[in-house]
N, C-alpha and C positions, 0 to 999 in steps of 0.2 A: 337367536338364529334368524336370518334375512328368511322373506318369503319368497318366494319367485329366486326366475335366475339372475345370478350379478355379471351383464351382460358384457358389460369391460373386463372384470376381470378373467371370465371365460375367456373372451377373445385373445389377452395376451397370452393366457395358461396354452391356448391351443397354438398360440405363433410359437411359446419353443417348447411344448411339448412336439412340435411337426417337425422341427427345425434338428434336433435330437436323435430325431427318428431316421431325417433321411442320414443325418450324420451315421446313425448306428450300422447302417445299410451299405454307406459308401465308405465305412471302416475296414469290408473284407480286403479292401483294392488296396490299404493303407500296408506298407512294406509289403506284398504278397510275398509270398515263399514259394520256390521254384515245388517243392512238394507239400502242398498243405493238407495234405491226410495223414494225418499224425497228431498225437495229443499235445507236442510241443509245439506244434502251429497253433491248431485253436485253441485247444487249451490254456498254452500262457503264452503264445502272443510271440511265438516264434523266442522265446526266452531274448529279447533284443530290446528291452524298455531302458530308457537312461535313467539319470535322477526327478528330471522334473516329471515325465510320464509315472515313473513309478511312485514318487511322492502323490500326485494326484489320484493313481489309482488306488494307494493304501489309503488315504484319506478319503476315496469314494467309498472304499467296502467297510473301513470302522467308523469314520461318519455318516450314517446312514439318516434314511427322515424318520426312524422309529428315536433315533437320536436329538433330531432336529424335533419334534414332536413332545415325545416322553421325558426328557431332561427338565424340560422348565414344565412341563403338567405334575411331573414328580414333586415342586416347588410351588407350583398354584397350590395341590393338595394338602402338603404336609408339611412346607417351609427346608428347613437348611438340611432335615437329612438326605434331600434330592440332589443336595452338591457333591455326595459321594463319587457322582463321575469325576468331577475335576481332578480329585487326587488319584485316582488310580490311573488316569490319562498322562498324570506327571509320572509316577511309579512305573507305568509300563515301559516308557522308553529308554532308561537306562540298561534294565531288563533286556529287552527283545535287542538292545546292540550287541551285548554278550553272545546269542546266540544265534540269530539269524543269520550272520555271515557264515559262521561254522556248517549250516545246515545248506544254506546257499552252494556253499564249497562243494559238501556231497555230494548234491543233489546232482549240480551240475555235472561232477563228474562219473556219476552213473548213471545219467539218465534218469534220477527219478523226476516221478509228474506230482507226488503225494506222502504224505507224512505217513502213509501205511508203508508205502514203498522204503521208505528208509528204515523203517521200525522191520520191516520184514531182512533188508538187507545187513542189517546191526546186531537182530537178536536170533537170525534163522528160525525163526517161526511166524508160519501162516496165522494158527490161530490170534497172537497176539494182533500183528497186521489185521485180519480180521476185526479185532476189537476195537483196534482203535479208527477203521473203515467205517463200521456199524457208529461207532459213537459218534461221528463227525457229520455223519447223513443226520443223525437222529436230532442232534444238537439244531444243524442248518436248518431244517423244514420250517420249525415254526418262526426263524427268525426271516426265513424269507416271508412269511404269513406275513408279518409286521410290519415291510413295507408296503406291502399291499393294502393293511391297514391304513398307511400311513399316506398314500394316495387315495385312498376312499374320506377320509377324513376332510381334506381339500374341495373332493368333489362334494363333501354333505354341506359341508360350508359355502361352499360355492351356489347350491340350489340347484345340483346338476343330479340327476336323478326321479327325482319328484318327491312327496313326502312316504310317510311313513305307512298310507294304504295307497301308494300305487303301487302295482304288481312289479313280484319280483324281479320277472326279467329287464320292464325298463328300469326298474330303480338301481341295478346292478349290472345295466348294459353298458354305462360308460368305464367300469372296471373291468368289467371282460374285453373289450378293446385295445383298452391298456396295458390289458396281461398278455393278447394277443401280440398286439407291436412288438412290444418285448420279448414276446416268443420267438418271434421273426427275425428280429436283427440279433438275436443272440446267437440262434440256428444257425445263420447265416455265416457270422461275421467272426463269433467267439470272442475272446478275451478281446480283441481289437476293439470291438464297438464298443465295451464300457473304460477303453483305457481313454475313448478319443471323446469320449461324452464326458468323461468325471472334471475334463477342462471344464465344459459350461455350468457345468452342475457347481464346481466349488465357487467358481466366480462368483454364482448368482448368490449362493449362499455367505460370502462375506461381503457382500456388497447390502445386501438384505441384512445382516447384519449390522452393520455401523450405520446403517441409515437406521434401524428401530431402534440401536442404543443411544443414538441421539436425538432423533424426532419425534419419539414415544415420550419422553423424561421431559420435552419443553411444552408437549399438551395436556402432561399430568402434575406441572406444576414445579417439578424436581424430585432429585431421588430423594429426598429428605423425606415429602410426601407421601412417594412412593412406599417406601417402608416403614414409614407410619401407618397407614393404608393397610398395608400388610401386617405390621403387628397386632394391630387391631382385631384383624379377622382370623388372626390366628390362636387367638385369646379365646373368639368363641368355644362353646362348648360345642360339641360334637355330638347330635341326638344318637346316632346310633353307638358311639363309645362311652358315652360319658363324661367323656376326657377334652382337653384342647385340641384344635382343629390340626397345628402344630406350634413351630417355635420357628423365631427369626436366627437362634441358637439354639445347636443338638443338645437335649440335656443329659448328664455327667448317666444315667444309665443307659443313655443310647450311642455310647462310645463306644464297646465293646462291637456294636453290631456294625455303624459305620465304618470304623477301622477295620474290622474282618471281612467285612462289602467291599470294601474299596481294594483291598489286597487281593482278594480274592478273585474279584474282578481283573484286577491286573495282570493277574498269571493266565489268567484263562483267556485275555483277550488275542494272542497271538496261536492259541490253540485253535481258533476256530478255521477251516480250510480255505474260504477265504480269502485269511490274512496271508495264510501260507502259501495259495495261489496269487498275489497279488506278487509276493514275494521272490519266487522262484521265475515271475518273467522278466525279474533283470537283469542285465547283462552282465554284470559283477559284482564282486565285495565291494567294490567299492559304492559303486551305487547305492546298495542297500546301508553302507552308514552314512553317507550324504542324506540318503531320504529320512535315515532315522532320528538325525540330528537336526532337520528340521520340521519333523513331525511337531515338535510341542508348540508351533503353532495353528496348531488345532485344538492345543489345549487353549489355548488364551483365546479361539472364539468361542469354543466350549463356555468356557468359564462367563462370557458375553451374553451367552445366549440362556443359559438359566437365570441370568438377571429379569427373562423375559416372565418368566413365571411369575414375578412381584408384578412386575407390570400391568399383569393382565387382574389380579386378585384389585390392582388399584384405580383399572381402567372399568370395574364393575361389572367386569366377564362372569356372566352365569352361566353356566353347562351340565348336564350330567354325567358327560361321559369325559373325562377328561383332557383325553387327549385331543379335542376340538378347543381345546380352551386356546391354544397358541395360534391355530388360524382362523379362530374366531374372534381373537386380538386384533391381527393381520385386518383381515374383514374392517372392524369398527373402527380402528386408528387410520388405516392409512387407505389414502386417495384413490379408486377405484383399480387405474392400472396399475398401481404401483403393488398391491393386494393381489391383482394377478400374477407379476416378480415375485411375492414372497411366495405365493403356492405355487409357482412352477419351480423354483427354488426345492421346495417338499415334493414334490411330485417328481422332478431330476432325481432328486438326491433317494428316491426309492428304487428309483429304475434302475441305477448304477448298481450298488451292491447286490438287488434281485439278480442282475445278469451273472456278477461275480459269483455269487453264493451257486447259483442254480449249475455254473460251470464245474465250480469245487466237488459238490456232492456228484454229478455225475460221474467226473474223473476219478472218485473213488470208488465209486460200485467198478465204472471198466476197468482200472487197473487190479484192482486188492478184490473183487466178487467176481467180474465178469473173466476177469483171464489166469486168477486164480484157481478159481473155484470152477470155472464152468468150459471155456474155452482158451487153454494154458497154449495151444499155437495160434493163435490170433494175429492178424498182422497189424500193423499202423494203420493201414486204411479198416478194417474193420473195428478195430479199437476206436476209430475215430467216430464213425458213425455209429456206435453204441451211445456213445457218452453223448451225441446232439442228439439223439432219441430221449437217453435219461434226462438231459435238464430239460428238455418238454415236459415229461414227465414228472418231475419235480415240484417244476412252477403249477399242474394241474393239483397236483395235491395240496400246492399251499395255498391258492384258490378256493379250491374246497373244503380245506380247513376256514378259509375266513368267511366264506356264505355259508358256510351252515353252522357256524361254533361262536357265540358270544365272542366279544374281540377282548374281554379281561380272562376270557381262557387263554388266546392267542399270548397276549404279554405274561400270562404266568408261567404256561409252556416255554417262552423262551426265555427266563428266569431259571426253568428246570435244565433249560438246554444248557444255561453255565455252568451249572450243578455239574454236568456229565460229561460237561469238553476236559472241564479242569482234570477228571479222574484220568487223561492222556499225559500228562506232565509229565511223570517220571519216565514213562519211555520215552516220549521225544527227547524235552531237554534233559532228562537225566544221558541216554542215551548217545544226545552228542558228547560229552566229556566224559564218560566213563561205560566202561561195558561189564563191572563186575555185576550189576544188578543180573537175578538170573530170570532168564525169559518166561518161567513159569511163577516163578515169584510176583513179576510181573502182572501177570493177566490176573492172577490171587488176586493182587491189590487191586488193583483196575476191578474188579467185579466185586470186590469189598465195597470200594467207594460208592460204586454204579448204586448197590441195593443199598446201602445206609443212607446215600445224600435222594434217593426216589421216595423211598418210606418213608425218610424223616420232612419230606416236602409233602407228601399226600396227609399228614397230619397236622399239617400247619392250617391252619382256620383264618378266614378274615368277615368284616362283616355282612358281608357280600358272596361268599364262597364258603364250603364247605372242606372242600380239600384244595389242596397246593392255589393257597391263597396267599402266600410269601415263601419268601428264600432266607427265612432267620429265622431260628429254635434256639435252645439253650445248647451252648455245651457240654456234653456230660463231663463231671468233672472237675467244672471250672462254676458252672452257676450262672455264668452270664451268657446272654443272648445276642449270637453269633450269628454271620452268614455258616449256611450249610455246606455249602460246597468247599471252603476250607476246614472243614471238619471232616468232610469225608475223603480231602484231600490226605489231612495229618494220618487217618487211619490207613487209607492206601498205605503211605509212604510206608507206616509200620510193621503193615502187612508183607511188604515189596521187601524192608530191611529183613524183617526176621524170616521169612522161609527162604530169602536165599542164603543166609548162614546155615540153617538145616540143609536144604538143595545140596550146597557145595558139599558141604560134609560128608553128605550120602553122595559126593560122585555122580551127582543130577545129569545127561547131557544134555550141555549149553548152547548146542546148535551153534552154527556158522557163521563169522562173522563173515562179511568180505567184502570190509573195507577196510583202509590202513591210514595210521597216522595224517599220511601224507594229505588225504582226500579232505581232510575236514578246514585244510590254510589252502586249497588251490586256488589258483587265482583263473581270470578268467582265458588267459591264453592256454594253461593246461586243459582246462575243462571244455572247450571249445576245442580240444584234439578226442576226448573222447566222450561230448556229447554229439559230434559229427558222426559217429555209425551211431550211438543210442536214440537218434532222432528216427531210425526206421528200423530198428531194431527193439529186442526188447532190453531193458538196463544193461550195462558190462560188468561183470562179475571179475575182478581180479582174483590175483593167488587167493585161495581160501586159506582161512588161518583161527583159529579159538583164540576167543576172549582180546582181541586186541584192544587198548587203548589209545586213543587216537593223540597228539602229544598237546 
C-alpha cells in the first residue's frame, strides 16, 4: 500500500467523479414529464428507456464495483472457483428472455412499479406481496453496503483518508460525501441520473478493461507467466487451513458446489429489484429482448476481468483484505493517471447501481408497506415523496452498516441476501405462467426456504468467522457440498407443490386474480392505453376472475 496521497490519480478520480455528479443532477431536466410525482416518473424513468439506455442501465445495476472488485479478489484468493460468475452470467440470459417480457407485458398494463405489486395482483394476497416486499429490502441493504465498500476501497488505495490511527471522521469523510452526492442526485433526479450516468460508467469500465488485459500481461512477461505465477502460489499451503491456497482447476469435489453456485446464482440474479426496476423502465417487449440479447457482453468482459485476479497474485500484490488487491494492481501497474481511470471506473460503477438499488427498495416499502399497509389512499404525489425519503433512508443504513461492521460481514450478508431473493422465484416467475400454485402454499414455501437457507448459513464456519462465513453446506441427501440457496430453493418449491394439492383439495380460497391471459403478450401500444390513467392512479384492476392462466 502507497504512503501519502496519489496525487494524480486523485485528481483524475475527482475530474469524473465531478463530471457524474453534475450529470446526475442535470438528469432530472432529461425527458422531464409534464407530471413527475409519481412513481412512474422517478421511479422508472417515466417507463420511456429504449434499448441502448436500458442495456446500459441493466448492465449498471448487475455490473456493479462489488463485481468489478470481488470477481477477480475471489481468483487472487482461491483460483478457478471465483469463475463461478462467468457461467451463471451465460445461464442467466437465456433465462431472464423467457420471462422478463412476460412480466414487462403486465406490468405495464397495470401499472405495476414492483414485483410485489404483481404477486399481489396474481395471487390476491397481501401477505404473500408482503413477503416477497420484505425480502427484496432485506436482500438490497447489504448489497447496496458493498458498493460503498467498493468505493472506500479506491479511496484506501488511493491514500485518501489518512491511515489507520487518524480519527474516524476524517478517515471516513471522503465516503460520506460520496454517499452524500449520491444522496443528492438520486433525491433529485431518480431513475434518470443512474440511467444517464451508467453511459460513462460502462465506457470507462471496458475501456479499463482492455487496456489492463493487454498492458498488464506485456509488463508481466505473458500469460504463460502469469499462470505459472499463479500456480505456484496456489500450491502453497494455507497456514490457517492446512490445505492449498487454491487451484488453477476446480477439483472434481468442488463441482458439486460450483455448479449449484453458479445455477443458483443465476435464478436469483434477476430477482433482485433492481434488475427488475432497471426492467420495467423500458418502453417495450421489444426493448427488453434487444437489451437481453446483448447483454452477454458483459459476460465476455466479465470473463476479462477475473483474468485480473492472476494478474495481480503475479504482479506480487500483497494485501490482507482482499478486495484491495484489484486497485491495488491498478495502483502498481499502471501510470498515475491512467490508475485514476481505473478507480473512477470502480468508484462510477458503485454509484450507479447504489442509486438503482436504493430507488428499488424504496418503491417497495411505498407501494406493497407504505400504501398497503399504512396509507391504502395515497396519491401519486405522496407516494412519490415517500419513497425519495426511503432511499435516503436506505443509503443511511447501508452506510452505517459499512462504518461500523467489518466489511467480510458486509460480503457475507450479501451472499445471505441471494440465499433469500432466490426463495421469490416461484411466485414471480412461477406466477408469470401459471397461477394454479396456491397463494398460501406460497408464502409456506417462501418461509420454509427463508428459515432453512438462514440457519443453514449461520452454521457455516470459515477461518475467519464464526457464523455465515460462506453460502455452501452439504446437501442433505445427496452428500455433497452445495450452494444453500438452491437447496432451500428445492425445498420451497416442495413445500409450494405439496400444500397446494392439500389447499385445493380442502377448497383453500385462492384469492383473485385480475389479470388475464391477454396482459402477459401486450405490447407496448396497448399498455401505453392503460398505463396512461395508472400513471396517477393507483394500478387498473380488470374483470376479476379465479385462477386464470395467462396463455
Amino acid at each position: 500500500m502507497p504512503n501519502g496521497v496519489n496525487g494524480v490519480a486523485l485528481a483524475v478520480f475527482l475530474f469524473f467523479f465531478l463530471a457524474v455528479t453534475v450529470m446526475g443532477f442535470l438528469a432530472s431536466r432529461w425527458r422531464r414529464a409534464e407530471n413527475e410525482h409519481s412513481l412512474d416518473e422517478w421511479g422508472l424513468g417515466g417507463r420511456s428507456f429504449g434499448t441502448w439506455i436500458t442495456w446500459f442501465l441493466l448492465g449498471g445495476d448487475v455490473y456493479t464495483a462489488y463485481t468489478f472488485v470481488a470477481v477477480p479478489a475471489a481468483i487472487y484468493a482461491a483460483g478457478a472457483a471465483g469463475f463461478f460468475a462467468v457461467p451463471y452470467t451465460i445461464l442467466v440470459y437465456p433465462l431472464i428472455f423467457t420471462f422478463l417480457p412476460r412480466l414487462w407485458s403486465v406490468c405495464h398494463r397495470h401499472g405495476y412499479v414492483t414485483t410485489a405489486d404483481f404477486v399481489r395482483g396474481r395471487f390476491g394476497s397481501k401477505g404473500l406481496s408482503l413477503a416477497v416486499a420484505f425480502t427484496g429490502i432485506l436482500a438490497t441493504m447489504p448489497y447496496i453496503a458493498l458498493q460503498l465498500v467498493g468505493i472506500q476501497a479506491v479511496l484506501d488505495v488511493m491514500g485518501v483518508g489518512g491511515g489507520e490511527n487518524t480519527n474516524w471522521f476524517i478517515k471516513d469523510l471522503p465516503l460520506l460525501i460520496a454517499f452524500g452526492v449520491l444522496a443528492a442526485y438520486t433525491y433529485s433526479s431518480g431513475l434518470r441520473a443512474p440511467a444517464m450516468i451508467a453511459f460513462v460508467k460502462d465506457t470507462l469500465i471496458y475501456v479499463v478493461i482492455v487496456v489492463a488485459i493487454i498492458y498488464i500481461p506485456i509488463k508481466l512477461g505473458g500469460f504463460d507467466d502469469i499462470f505459472a505465477e499463479a500456480g505456484e502460489a496456489y500450491s502453497q499451503t494455507d497456514p490457517e487451513t492446512g490445505k492449498p491456497r487454491g487451484a488453477l482447476v476446480s477439483a472434481p469435489e468442488a463441482q458439486w458446489t460450483y455448479a449449484t453456485l453458479a445455477l443458483g446464482s443465476a435464478m436469483a440474479m434477476f430477482m433482485y429489484p433492481h434488475s427488475i426496476t432497471a426492467t420495467l423502465s423500458s418502453r417495450s417487449r421489444d426493448v427488453i429482448r434487444r437489451s437481453t440479447t446483448v447483454m452477454p457482453l458483459y459476460t465476455l468482459m466479465l470473463g476479462l476481468l477475473a483474468l485480473l485476479g492472476f494478474m495481480a497474485i503475479a504482479a506480487g500484490i500483497k494485501v490482507q483484505n482482499g478486495q484491495l488487491a484489484i486497485p491495488q494492481l491498478f495502483e502498481t501497474m499502471f501510470p498515475d493517471w491512467f490508475a485514476g481511470v481505473a478507480f473512477a471506473a470502480i468508484g462510477i460503477g458503485a454509484l450507479v447501481p447504489a442509486a438503482i438499488m436504493s430507488i428499488a427498495a424504496a418503491n417497495l416499502f411505498t407501494r406493497n408497506i407504505y400504501r398497503d399497509f399504512i396509507k391504502p389512499d395515497a396519491t401519486p404525489a405522496q407516494e412519490t415523496k415517500v419513497s425519495k425519503l426511503v432511499s435516503l433512508l436506505v443509503k443511511v443504513g447501508a452506510l452505517a452498516f459499512v462504518l461500523t461492521m467489518d466489511k467480510t460481514v458486509a460480503i457475507n450478508f450479501q451472499l445471505l441476501g441471494g440465499i433469500w431473493i432466490l426463495q421469490t422465484f416461484p411466485a414471480l416467475v412461477g406466477g408469470l405462467f401459471t397461477r394454479w400454485f396456491h397463494r398460501w402454499a406460497l408464502l409456506a414455501g417462501w418461509a420454509v426456504g427463508m428459515i432453512y437457507g438462514t440457519v443453514a448459513a449461520y452454521g457455516v464456519a470459515s477461518p475467519t468467522q464464526k457464523h455465515f462465513g460462506g453460502s455452501s453446506k452439504e446437501i442433505p441427501g445427496i452428500g455433497e457440498i452445495g450452494y444453500i440457496g438452491l437447496t432451500a430453493f428445492v425445498l420451497n418449491v416442495a413445500v409450494t407443490v405439496g400444500l397446494t394439492f392439500v389447499l385445493k383439495a380442502a377448497n383453500a380460497p385462492e384469492g383473485i386474480d385480475v389479470t388475464s391471459p391477454a396482459d402477459y403478450t401486450a405490447d407496448a401500444v396497448e399498455a401505453g392505453e392503460r398505463t396512461g390513467a395508472a400513471r396517477t392512479a393507483t394500478p387498473a384492476a380488470p374483470t376479476l376472475r379465479p385462477g386464470n392462466d395467462p396463455g
